[in-house]
C-alpha positions as CSV (number, residue, x, y, z in Angstrom):
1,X,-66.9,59.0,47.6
2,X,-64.9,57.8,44.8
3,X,-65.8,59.3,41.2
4,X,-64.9,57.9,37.8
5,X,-65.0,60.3,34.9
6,X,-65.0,59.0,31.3
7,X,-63.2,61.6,28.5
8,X,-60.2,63.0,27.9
9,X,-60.3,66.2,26.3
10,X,-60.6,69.8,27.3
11,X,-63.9,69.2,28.8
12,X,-63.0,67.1,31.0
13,X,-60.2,68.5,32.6
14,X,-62.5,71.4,33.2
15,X,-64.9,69.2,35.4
16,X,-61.2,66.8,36.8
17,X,-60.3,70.1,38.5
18,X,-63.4,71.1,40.0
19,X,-64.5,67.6,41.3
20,X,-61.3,67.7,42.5
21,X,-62.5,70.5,44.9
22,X,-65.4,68.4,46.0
23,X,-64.9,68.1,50.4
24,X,-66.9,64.7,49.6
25,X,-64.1,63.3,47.4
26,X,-62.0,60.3,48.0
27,X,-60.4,59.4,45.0
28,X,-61.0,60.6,41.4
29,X,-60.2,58.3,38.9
30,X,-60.5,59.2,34.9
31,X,-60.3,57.2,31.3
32,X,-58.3,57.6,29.2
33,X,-57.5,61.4,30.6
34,X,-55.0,63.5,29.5
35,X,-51.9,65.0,31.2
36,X,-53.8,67.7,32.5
37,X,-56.3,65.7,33.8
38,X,-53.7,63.3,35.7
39,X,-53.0,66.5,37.7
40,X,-56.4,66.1,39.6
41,X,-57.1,62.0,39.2
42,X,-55.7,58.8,38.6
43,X,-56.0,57.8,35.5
44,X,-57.1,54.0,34.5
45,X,-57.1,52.0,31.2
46,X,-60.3,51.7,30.1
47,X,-62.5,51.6,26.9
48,X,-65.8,53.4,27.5
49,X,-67.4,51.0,24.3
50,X,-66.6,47.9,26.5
51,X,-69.5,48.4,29.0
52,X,-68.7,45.2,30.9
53,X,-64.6,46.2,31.4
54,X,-66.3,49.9,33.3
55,X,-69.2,48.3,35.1
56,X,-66.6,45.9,36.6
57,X,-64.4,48.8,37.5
58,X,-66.8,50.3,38.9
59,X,-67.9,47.7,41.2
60,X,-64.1,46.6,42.4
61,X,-63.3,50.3,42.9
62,X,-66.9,51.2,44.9
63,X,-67.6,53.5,42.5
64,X,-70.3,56.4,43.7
65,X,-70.8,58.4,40.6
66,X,-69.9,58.0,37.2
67,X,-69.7,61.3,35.1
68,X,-69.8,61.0,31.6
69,X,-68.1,63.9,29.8
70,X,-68.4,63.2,25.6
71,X,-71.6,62.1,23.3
72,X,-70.8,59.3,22.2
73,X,-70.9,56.8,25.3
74,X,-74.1,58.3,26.2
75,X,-75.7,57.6,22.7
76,X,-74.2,54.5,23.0
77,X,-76.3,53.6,26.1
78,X,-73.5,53.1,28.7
79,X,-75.5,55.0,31.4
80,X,-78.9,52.1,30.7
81,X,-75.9,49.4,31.9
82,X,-74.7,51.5,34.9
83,X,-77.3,52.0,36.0
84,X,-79.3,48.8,35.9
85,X,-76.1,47.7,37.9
86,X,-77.4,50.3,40.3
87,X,-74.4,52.7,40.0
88,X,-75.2,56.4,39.7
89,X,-74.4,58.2,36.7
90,X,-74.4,62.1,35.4
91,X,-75.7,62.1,32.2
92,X,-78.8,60.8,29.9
93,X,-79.6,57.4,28.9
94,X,-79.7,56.3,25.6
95,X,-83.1,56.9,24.7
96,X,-82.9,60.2,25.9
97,X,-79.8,61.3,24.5
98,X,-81.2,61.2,21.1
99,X,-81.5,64.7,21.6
100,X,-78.4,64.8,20.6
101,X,-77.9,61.6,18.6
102,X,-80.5,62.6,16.2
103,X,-81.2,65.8,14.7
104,X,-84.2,64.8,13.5
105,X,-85.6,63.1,16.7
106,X,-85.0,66.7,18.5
107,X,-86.7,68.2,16.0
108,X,-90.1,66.1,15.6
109,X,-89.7,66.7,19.7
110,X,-90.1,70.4,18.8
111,X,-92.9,69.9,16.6
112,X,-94.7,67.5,19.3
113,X,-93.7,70.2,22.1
114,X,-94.5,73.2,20.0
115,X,-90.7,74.6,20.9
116,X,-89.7,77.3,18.4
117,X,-87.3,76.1,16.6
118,X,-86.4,76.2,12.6
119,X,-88.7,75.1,9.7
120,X,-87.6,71.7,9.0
121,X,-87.3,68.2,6.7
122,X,-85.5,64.6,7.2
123,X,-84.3,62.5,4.1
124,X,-82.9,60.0,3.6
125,X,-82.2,59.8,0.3
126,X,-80.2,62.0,-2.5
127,X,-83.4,62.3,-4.7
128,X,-85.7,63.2,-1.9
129,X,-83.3,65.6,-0.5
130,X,-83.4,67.4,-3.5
131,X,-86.6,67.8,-3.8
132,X,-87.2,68.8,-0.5
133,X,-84.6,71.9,-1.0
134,X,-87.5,73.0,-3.4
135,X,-89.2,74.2,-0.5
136,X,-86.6,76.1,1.3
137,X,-85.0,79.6,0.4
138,X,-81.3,80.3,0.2
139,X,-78.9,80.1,2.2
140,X,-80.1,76.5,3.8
141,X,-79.0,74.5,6.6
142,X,-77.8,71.1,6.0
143,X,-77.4,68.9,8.8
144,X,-76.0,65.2,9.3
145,X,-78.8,63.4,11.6
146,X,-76.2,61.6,13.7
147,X,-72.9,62.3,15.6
148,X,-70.4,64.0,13.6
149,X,-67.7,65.6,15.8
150,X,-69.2,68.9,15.4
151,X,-68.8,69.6,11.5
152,X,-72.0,68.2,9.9
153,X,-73.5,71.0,9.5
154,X,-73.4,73.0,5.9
155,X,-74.6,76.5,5.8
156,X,-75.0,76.7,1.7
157,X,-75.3,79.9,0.1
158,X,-76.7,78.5,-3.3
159,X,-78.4,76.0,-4.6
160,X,-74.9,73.8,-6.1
161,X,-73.9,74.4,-2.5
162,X,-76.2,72.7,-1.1
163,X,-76.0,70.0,-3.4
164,X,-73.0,69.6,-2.7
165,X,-73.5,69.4,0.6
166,X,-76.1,66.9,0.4
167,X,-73.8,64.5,-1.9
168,X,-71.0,64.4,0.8
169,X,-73.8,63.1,3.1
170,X,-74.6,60.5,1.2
171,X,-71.8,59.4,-0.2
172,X,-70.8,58.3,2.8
173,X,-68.4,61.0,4.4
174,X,-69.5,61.1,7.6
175,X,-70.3,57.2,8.2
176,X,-73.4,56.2,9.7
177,X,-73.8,60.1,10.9
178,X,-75.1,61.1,7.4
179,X,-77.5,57.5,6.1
180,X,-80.2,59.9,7.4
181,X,-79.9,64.4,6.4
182,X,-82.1,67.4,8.1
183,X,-82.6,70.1,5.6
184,X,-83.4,73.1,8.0
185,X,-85.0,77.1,7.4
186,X,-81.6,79.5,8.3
187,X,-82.4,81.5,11.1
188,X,-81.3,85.5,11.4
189,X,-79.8,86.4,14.7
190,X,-77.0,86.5,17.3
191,X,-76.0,82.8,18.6
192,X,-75.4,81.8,22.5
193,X,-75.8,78.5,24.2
194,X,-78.1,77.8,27.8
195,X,-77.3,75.5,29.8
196,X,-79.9,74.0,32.9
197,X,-79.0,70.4,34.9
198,X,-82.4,68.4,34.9
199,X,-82.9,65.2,36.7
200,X,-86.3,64.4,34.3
201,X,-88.2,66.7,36.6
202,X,-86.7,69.2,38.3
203,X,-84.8,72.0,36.1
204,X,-81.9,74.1,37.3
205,X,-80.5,76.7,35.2
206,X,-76.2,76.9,35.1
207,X,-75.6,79.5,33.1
208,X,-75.0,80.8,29.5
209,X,-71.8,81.0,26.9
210,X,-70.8,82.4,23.2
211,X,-68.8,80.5,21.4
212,X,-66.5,80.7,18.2
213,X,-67.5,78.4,15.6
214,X,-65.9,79.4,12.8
215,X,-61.7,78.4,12.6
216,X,-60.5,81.9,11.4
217,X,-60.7,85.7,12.8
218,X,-64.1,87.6,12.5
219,X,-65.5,84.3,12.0
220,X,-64.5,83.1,8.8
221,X,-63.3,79.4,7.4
222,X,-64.7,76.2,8.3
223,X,-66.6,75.4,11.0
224,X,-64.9,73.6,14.0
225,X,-65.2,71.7,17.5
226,X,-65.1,75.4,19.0
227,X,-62.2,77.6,19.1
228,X,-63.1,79.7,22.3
229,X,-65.9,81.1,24.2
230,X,-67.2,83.3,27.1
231,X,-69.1,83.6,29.6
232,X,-71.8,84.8,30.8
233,X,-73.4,85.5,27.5
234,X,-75.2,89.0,28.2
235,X,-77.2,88.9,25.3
236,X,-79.1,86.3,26.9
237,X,-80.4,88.5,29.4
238,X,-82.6,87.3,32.3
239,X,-85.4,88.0,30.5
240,X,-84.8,86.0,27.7
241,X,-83.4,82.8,29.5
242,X,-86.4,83.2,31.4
243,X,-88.1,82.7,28.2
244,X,-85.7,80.0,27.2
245,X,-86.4,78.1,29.7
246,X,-90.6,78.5,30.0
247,X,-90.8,77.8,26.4
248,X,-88.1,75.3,25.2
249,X,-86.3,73.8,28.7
250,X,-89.3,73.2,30.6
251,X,-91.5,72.0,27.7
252,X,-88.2,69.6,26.8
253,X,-88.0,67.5,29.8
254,X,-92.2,67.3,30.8
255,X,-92.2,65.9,27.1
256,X,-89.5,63.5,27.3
257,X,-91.2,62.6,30.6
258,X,-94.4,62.0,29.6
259,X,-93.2,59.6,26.4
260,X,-91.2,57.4,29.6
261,X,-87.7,58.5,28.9
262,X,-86.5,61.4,31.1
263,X,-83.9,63.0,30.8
264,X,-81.3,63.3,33.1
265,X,-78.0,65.4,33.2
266,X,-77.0,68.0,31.3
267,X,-79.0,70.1,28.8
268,X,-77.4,71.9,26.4
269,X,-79.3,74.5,24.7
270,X,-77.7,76.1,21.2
271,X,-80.0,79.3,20.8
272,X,-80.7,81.5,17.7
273,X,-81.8,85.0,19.3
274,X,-84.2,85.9,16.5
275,X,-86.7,89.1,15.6
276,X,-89.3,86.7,17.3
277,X,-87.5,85.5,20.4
278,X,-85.3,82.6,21.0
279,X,-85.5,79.6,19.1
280,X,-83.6,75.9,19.4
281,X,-81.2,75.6,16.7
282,X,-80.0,72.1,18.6
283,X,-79.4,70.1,21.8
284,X,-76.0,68.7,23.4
285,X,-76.6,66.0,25.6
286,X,-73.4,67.0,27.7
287,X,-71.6,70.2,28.8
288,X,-70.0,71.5,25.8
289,X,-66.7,71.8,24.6
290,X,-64.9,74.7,25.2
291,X,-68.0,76.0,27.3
292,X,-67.7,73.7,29.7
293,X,-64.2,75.4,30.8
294,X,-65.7,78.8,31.4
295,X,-68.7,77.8,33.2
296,X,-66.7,75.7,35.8
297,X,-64.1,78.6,35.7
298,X,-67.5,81.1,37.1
299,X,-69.0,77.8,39.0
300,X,-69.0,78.3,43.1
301,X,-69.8,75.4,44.5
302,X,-69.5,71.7,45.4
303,X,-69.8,70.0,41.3
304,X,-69.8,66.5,42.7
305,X,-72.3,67.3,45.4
306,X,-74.7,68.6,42.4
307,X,-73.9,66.2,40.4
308,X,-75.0,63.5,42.3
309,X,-78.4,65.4,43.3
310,X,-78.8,65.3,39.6
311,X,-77.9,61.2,39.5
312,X,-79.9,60.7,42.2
313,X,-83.2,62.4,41.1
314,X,-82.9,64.8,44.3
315,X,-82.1,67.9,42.1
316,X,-85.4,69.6,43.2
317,X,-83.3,70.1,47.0
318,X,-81.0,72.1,45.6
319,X,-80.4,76.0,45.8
320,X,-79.9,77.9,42.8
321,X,-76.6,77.5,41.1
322,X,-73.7,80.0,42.1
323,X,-72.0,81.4,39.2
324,X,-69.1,84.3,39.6
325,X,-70.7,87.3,38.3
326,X,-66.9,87.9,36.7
327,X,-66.5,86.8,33.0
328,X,-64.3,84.1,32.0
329,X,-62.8,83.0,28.3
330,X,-61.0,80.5,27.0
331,X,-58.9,80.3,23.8
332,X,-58.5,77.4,22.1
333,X,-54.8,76.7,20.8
334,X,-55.3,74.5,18.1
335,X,-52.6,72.5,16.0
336,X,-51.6,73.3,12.7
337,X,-53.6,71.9,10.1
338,X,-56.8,71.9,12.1
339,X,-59.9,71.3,11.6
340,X,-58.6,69.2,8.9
341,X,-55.7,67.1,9.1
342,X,-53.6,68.8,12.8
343,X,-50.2,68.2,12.9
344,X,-49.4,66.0,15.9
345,X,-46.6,65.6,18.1
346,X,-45.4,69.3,18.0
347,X,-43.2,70.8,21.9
348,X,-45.5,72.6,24.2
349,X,-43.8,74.8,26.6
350,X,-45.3,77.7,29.4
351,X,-48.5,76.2,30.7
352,X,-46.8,76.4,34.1
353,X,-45.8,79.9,33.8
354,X,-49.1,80.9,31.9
355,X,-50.8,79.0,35.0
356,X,-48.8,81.3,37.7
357,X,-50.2,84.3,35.9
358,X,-54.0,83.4,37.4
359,X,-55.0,82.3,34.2
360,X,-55.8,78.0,34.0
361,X,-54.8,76.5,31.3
362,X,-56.6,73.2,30.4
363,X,-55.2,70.5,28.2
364,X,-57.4,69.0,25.2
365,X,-55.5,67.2,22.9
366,X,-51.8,66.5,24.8
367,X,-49.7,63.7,25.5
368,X,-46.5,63.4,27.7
369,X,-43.6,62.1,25.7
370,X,-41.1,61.3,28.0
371,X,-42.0,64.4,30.5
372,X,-42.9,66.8,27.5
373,X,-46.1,67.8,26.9
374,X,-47.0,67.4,23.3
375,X,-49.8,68.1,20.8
376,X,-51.7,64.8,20.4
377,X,-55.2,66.7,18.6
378,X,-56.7,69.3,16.8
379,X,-57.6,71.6,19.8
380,X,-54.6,71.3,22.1
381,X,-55.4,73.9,24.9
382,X,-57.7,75.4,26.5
383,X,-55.8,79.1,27.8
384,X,-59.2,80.2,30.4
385,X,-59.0,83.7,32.2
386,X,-61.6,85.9,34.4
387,X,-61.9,88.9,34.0
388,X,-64.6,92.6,35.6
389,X,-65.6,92.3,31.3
390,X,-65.2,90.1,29.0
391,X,-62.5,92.9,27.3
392,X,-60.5,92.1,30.2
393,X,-60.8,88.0,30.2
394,X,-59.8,88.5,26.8
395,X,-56.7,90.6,27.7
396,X,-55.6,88.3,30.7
397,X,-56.3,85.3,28.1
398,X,-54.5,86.5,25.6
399,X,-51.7,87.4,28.1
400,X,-51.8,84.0,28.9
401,X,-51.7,82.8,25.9
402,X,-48.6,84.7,24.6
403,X,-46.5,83.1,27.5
404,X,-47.4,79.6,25.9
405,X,-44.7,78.6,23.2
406,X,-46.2,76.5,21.1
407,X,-44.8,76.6,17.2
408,X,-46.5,74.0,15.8
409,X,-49.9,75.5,16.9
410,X,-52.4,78.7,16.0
411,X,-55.5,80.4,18.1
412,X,-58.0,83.0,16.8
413,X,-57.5,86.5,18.2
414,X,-60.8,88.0,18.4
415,X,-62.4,85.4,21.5
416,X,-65.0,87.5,22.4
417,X,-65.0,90.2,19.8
418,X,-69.0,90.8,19.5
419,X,-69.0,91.6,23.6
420,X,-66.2,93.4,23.5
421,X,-67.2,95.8,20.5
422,X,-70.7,96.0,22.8
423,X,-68.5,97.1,25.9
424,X,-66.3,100.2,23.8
425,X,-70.0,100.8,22.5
């Protein structure tokens, strides 16, 4: 079967390299890629916003399954035109990925659903937003509605924060993202992230993460895209993703059902872990970014096989996932500069020796200039190690890590920190 898979960051060369595995591949081919990612598939030139340009790839090349790795193609409806063209796809169509298109469409979801989630209100206007922070205490949550690379969200701490906040939104700062703003309750607890594959009726669980928002040790600075992550996150214990999924999954995809647009692909669940259980602080419609690296890192098993159970609507004949009961982190080496302005271009030497060492690195924001990898992004690499704990994915990752010379870039050196503190007790 030949596969086409559409991104080019760190993501995605997470999911080249396991497809790549797949006994039922022919030929992988990926757009735009990266040089990472060219290690596993050929890459092709093609714009995932010209819908016509892929579909006809698809059809020359006998494509068998697209897999869509970033947001914005699906929120974009490219999986509606693939498959009306009858081509199988992994991931939601556009309708459905409004879960993670629209904040606000998630959350009215919640209230129809009755999913815990955080006290809410959408504006759309300066004026009304300001009156609507009347009814929320300090600090408040200010969320973009739309797609905004992972940094439209503003945790204010006062009031002149968070108006603030609310004029960057409007003024225009994050395009189209911010015409519309959720003003949200903050929630009190430990964040981690559930992940279950759902072909709009059948649910599968594939595991849990912790990532590192914040750009700076002991999570200070802005937020980011993600600078690392483990997993399994064991403060989501069985019990509790049990929970997760009886009372915010499940309820999820029978209600996106019923209203005739089911969801299929990927559900990615960001949880607050709060005094009265586990709430939904947000959905990804697509594995995230950098937990996508650890999970296939633990992942034992055909991923295009599943995959296509998933495209397919035959998810229901399919075992339970098989995940390494090892831990496994990443650390994200990100250029200077980011998550502002990163410095491109900068030499990137060692990913072959950090490699040899058992650890994978994965590329995210690269370029070959001439046979030299180069920085091309704000997160670079992805350095991914397993480990018995997560103490020792974090030493074999940061082991890893050391052997990488990369001047022009920075990581965080605490991956992990709240788990590891847990194992020294």
């Amino acid at each position: 079967m030949n596969i086409l898979l559409l991104g080019g960051g760190g993501r995605e060369h997470a999911l080249a390299w396991k497809l790549a595995q797949s006994p039922m591949l022919s030929t992988l081919y990926a757009a735009p890629g990266n040089p990472g990612i060219a290690q596993h598939a050929e890459l092709v030139d093609l714009d995932p916003t010209d819908h016509r340009t892929v579909l006809d790839f698809c059809i020359r090349h006998s494509i068998g399954l697209v897999v869509i790795g970033p947001e914005a193609p699906l929120v974009d409806g490219l999986a509606d035109n693939l498959r009306t063209m009858g081509v199988p796809v992994f991931g939601p169509n556009k309708k459905a990925a409004q879960l993670e298109g629209s904040k606000g469409f998630t959350k009215d979801l919640c209230k129809r659903a009755n999913i815990p989630t955080a006290a809410y209100e959408r504006v759309t206007s300066k004026d009304g937003a300001v009156a609507a922070l009347n009814d929320f205490a300090l600090p408040v949550v200010i969320k973009a509605d739309g797609l905004a690379a992972g940094k439209g969200v503003i945790i204010a701490e006062t009031r002149e924060e968070a108006e603030t906040a609310l004029d960057t939104m409007f003024s225009g700062s994050f395009g189209a993202a911010g015409e519309e703003v959720v003003i949200e309750e903050f929630m009190t607890g430990e964040e981690a992230s559930f992940f279950a594959l759902t072909d709009g009726t059948a649910i599968l669980p594939f595991g849990s993460a912790q990532d590192h928002k914040r750009v700076g040790d002991g999570d200070t600075g802005p937020n980011t895209g993600g600078m690392g992550a483990y997993s399994p996150a064991r403060v989501l214990t069985a019990a509790l993703e049990a929970d997760v999924i009886e009372r915010i999954i499940k309820p999820t995809v029978d209600t996106m059902r019923a209203e005739g647009m089911p969801y299929s692909g990927v559900l990615y669940a960001g949880l607050m872990l709060t005094d009265e259980g586990p709430k939904l602080i947000e959905y990804n419609a697509r594995f995230g970014d950098p937990e996508c690296q650890v999970l296939m890192m633990r992942f034992d098993g055909d991923l295009a096989a599943l995959l296509l159970s998933v495209a397919e609507g035959r998810l229901a004949d399919e075992g339970p996932v098989t995940l390494a009961d090892r831990t496994a982190l990443t650390v994200v080496m990100a250029a200077n500069g980011y998550p502002g302005t990163p410095e491109k271009g900068g030499a990137i030497n060692g990913i072959a020796a950090a490699d040899a060492m058992g650890a994978k690195v994965f590329h995210a924001g690269t370029s070959d200039t001439g046979g030299a990898i180069v920085a091309n992004g704000g997160r670079v690499l992805n350095v991914t190690a397993t480990g018995a704990s997560v103490g020792e994915a974090q030493a074999a990752a940061y082991t890893a890590v050391d052997t990488i010379d990369f001047p022009t870039g920075f990581c965080r050196r605490d991956i992990g920190w709240r788990e590891v503190a847990r194992e020294r007790g």
